[in-house]
C-alpha positions as CSV (number, residue, x, y, z in Angstrom):
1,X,12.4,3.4,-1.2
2,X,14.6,1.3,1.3
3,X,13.5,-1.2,4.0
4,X,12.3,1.3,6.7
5,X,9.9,2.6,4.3
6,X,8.2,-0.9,3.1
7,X,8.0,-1.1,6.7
8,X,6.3,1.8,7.3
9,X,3.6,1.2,4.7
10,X,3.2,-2.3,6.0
11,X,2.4,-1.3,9.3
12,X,-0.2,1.7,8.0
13,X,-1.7,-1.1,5.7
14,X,-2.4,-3.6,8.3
15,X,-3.4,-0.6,10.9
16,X,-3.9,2.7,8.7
17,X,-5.6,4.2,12.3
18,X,-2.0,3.7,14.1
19,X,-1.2,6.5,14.4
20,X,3.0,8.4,13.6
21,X,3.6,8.6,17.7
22,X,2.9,4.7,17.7
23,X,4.4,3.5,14.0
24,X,7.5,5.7,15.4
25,X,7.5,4.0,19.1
26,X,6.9,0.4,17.4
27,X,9.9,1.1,14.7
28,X,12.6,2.2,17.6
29,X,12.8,5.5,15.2
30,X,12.1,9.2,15.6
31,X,8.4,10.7,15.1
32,X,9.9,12.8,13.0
33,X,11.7,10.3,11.1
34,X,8.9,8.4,10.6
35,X,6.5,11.8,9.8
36,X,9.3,12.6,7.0
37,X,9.4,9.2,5.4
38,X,5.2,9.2,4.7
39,X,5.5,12.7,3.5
40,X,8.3,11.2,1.2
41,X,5.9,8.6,0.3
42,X,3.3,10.3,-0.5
43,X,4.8,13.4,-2.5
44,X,6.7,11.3,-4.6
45,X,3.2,9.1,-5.8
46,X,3.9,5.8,-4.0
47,X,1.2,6.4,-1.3
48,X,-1.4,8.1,-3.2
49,X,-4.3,7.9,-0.5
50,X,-5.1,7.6,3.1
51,X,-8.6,6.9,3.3
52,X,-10.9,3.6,4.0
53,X,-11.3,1.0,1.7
54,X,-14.7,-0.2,0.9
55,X,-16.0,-3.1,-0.4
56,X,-18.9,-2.6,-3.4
57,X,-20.8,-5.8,-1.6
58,X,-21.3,-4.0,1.5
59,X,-22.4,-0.9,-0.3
60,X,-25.2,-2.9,-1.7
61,X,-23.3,-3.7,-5.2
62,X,-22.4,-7.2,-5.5
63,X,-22.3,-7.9,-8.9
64,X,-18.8,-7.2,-10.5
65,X,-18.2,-7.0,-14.1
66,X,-15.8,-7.1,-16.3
67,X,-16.3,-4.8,-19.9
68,X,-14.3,-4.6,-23.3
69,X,-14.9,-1.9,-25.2
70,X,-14.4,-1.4,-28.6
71,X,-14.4,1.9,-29.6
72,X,-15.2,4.1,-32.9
73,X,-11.6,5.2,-34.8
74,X,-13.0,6.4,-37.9
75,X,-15.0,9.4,-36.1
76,X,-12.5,12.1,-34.6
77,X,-16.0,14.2,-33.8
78,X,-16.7,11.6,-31.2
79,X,-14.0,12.3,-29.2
80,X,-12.2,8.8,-29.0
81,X,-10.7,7.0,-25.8
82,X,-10.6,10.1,-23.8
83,X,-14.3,11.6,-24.7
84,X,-15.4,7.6,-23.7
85,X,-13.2,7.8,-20.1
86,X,-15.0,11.3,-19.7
87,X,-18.0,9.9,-19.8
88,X,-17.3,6.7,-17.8
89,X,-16.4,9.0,-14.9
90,X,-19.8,10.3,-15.1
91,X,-21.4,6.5,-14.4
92,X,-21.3,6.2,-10.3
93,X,-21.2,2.3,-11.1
94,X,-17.8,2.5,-12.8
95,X,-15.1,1.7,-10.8
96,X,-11.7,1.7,-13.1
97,X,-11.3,1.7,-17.0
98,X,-7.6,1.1,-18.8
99,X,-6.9,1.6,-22.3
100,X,-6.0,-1.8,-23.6
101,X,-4.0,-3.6,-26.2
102,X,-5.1,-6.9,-27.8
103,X,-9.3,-7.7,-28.5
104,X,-10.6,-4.6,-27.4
105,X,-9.7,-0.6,-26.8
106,X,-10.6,0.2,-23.3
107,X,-11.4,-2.5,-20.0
108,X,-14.1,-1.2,-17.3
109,X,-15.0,-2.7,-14.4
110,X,-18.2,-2.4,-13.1
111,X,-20.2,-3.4,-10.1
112,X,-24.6,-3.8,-9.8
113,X,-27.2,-4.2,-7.8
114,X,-27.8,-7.6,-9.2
115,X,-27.7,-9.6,-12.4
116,X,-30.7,-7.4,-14.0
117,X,-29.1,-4.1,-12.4
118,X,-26.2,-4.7,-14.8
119,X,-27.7,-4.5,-18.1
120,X,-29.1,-1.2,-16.9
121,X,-25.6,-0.2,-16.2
122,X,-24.1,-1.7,-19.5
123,X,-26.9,-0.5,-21.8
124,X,-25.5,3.8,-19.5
125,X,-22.5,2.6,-20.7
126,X,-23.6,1.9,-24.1
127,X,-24.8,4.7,-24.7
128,X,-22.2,6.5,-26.1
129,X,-22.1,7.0,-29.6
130,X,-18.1,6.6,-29.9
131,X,-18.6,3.0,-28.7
132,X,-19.2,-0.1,-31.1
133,X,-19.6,-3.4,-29.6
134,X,-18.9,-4.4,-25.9
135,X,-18.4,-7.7,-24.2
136,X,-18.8,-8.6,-20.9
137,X,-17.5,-10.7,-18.8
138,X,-19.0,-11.1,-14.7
139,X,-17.2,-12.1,-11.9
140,X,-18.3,-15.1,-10.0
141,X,-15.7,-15.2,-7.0
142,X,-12.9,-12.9,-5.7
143,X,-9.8,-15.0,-5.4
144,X,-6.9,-12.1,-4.9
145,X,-8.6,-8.6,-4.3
146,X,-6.6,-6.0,-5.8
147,X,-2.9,-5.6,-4.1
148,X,0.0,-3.3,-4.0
149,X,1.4,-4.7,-0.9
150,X,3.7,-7.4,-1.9
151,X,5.1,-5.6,-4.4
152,X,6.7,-3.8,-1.1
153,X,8.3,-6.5,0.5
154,X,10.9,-6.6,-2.5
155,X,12.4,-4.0,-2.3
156,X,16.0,-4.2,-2.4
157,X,18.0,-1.7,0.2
């Protein structure tokens, strides 16, 4: 990745409907150039979508939570971290899980309807029989919403 292609997906961040005609006439490059360099991007993994980005809130899901799972390791029938991810995917109200080091096997984040939504959402979660205790933490205020962006902008040439 060089400087013309930071560029390029800084543009398409700040104004994904631009357009390649435009992004090209703005950059002083070819349509082509600029056609062949998101192509790049994307096959090789560093743009991995171009569709909107919604906000949970809006949706009618302002509650965020934060939950550390621990999860069964004596049991192999229970399927362990993947058999739990499987079944995360299933839970609309799910929006990420990570396996983890440290206090706790696996990090979800979650979003409600309200406070009393969310223990209907942690006792889905719950429900499965490889997990053993859960903690939760909730969200009070976005300060930095999730960001790729900068890491762009140091790119060396």
């Amino acid at each position: 990745m060089d400087n013309l292609d930071a560029t390029l997906i800084d543009l398409f961040a700040r104004e994904p409907r631009v357009g390649v005609l435009e992004a090209s006439r703005r950059l002083g490059v070819a349509r082509g150039t600029v056609q062949a360099r998101l192509d790049k991007l994307a096959s090789s993994g560093v743009v991995t979508g171009w569709g909107p980005d919604l906000d949970p809130g809006a949706l009618g899901y302002p509650v965020t939570a934060f939950l550390t799972l621990e999860i069964r390791q004596d049991n192999i029938d229970l399927g362990g971290h993947d058999s739990v991810a499987r079944k995360l995917e299933q839970i609309a109200e799910v929006l990420e899980a990570y396996t983890i080091t440290g206090a706790g096997d696996m990090w979800v984040r979650v979003v409600a309807r309200s406070n009393a939504d969310l223990q209907r959402v942690i006792d889905r979660v719950l429900a499965d029989p490889a997990i053993v205790r859960s903690t939760t933490v909730i969200a009070l205020a976005e300060q930095i919403p999730f960001r790729v962006l900068p890491l762009t902008r140091t790119v060396d040439s």
